[in-house]
C-alpha positions in Angstrom: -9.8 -48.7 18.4 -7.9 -45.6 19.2 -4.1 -45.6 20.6 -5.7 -45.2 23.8 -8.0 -48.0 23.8 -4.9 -49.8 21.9 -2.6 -49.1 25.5 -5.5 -50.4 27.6 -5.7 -53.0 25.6 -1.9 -54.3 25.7 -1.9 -53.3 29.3 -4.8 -56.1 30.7 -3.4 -58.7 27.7 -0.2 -58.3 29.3 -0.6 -57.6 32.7 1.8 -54.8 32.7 0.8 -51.1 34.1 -0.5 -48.8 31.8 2.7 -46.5 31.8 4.8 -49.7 30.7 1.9 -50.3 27.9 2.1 -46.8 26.5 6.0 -46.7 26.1 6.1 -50.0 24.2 3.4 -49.1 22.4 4.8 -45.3 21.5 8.2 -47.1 21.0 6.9 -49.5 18.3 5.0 -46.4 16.6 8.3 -44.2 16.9 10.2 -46.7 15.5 7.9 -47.4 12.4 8.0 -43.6 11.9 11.7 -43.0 11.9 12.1 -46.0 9.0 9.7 -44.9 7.1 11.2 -41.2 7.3 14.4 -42.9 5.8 12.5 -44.6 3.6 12.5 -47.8 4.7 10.1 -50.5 5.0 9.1 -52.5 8.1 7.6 -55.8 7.8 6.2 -57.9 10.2 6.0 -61.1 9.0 2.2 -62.4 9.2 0.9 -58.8 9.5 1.6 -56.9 6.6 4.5 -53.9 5.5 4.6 -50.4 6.1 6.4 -48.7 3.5 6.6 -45.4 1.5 5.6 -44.7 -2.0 6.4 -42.1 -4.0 3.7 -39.7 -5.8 4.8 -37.9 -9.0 4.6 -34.4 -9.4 1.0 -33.3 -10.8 -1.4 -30.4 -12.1 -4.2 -29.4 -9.6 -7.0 -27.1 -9.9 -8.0 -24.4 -6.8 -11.4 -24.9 -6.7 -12.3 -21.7 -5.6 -10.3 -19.3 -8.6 -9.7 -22.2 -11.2 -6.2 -21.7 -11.4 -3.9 -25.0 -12.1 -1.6 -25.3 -9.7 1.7 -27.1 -9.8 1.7 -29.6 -6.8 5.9 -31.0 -6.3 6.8 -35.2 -6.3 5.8 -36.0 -2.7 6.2 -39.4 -0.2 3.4 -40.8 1.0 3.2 -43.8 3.2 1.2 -47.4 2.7 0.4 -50.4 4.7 0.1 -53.6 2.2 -1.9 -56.6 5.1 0.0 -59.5 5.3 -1.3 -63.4 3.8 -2.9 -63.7 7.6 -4.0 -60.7 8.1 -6.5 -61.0 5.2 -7.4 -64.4 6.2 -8.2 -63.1 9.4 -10.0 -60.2 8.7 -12.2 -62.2 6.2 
């Protein structure tokens, strides 16, 4: 399911236009985003947490010359599924 299919689909469950769908769709995503851009996590309770981890500064190789390459500390964000979430899914 895309974001597209995911407004369609939030639009016929709730009976709500399309337009309405999208912004509360793109609402919930922006908001997500912003917290995890101040590092914070968002849980919702029976679904799982978004949060952001921290990846330590490395050595990498460019494939193409060889060369090691110093790659900086970086943030990268995660989704842990909630108890129900699993349950459901399996």
């Amino acid at each position: 399911m895309n974001k597209s299919e995911l407004i369609d689909k939030v639009a016929s469950d709730r009976g709500v236009t399309k337009a309405h769908a999208k912004a509360a769709v793109e609402s919930v995503l922006d908001n997500i985003s912003e917290a995890l851009a101040r590092k914070e996590a968002v849980r919702l309770v029976g679904f799982g947490t978004f949060g952001v981890r921290e990846r330590a500064a490395r050595m990498a190789r460019n494939p193409r010359t060889g060369e090691s390459i110093p790659l900086p500390k970086t943030n990268v964000p995660f989704f842990k599924p909630g108890k129900e979430l699993k349950e459901r899914v399996n």
